[in-house]
C-alpha positions in Angstrom: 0.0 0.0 0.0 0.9 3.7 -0.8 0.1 6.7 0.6 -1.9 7.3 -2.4 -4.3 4.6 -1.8 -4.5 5.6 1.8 -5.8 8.7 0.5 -9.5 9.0 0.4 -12.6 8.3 2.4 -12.6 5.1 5.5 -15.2 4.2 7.1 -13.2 2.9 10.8 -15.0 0.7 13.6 -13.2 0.0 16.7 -13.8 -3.4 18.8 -15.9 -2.2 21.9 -17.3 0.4 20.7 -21.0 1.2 18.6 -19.6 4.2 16.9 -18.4 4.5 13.8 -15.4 6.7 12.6 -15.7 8.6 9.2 -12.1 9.4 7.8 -11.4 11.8 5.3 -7.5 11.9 4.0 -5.6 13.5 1.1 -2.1 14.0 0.7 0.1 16.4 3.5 0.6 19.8 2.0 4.0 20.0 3.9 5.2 16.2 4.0 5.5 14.3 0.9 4.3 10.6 1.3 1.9 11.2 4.4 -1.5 12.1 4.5 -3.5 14.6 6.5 -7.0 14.9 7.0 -9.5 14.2 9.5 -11.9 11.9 11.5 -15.2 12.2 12.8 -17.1 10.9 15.3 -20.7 11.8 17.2 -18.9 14.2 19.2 -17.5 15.9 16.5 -14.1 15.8 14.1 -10.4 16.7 14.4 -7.2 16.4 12.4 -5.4 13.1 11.3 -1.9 12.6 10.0 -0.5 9.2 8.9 1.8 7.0 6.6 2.5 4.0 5.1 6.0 2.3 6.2 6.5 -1.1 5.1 3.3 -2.2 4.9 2.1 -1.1 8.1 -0.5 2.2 8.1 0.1 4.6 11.1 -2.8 7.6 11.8 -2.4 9.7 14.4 -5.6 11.6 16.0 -5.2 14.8 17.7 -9.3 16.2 19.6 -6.8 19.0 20.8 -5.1 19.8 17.4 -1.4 19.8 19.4 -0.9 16.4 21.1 -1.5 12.6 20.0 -4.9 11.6 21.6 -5.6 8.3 19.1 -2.8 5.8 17.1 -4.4 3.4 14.7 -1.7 0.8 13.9 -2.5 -1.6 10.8 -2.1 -3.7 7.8 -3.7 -4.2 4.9 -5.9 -7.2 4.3 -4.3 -9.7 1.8 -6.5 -9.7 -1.2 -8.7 -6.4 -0.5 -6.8 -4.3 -2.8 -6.1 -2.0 -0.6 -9.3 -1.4 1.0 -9.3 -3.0 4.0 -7.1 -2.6 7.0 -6.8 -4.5 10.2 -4.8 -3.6 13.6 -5.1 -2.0 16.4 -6.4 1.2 18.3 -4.7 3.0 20.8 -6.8 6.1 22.8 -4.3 8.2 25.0 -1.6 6.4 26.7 -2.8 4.6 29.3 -5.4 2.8 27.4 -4.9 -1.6 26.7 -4.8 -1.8 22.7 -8.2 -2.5 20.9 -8.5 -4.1 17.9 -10.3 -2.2 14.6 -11.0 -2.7 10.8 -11.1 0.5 8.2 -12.9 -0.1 5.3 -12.5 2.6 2.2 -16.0 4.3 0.9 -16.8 3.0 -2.2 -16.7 6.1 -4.9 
């Protein structure tokens, strides 16, 4: 996976939890090869930065716009073309790891 094909609209469910995160991510207008965007929740939406290294897709969630609140950690799904990601969900730092699964809106 690219950052290109990370680019676009996700649809990301966390295990645990009923809510439903909507993604929105397009290339970083000051980092070339990340992505910056952001995700929304019920309570509202803030900004996400990420990559792709390797394989593995890093976002980084900030409610406060200056420190990391949210790290979603993951790997694509072999044979989903790119449109499905597995791993796992970190909220602040204190938090045991949750698993989720991202799922790229259809266009």
């Amino acid at each position: 996976m690219s950052d290109k094909q990370l680019q676009g609209e996700w649809t990301g469910s966390v295990a645990g939890s009923e809510e439903t995160a909507h993604m929105v991510l397009g290339p970083h207008p000051e980092w070339e090869g990340n992505v910056k965007g952001s995700i929304s929740r019920r309570g509202g939406s803030h900004p996400m930065v990420g990559d792709v290294n390797e394989g593995t897709v890093t976002l980084e969630e900030s409610a406060d716009g200056s420190r990391i609140t949210g790290t979603w950690l993951g790997e694509v799904v072999d044979g989903s073309c790119g449109t499905e990601i597995h791993g796992s969900y970190q909220e602040g730092e204190n938090v045991p790891p949750r698993a989720f699964i991202m799922r790229k809106a259809q266009p």
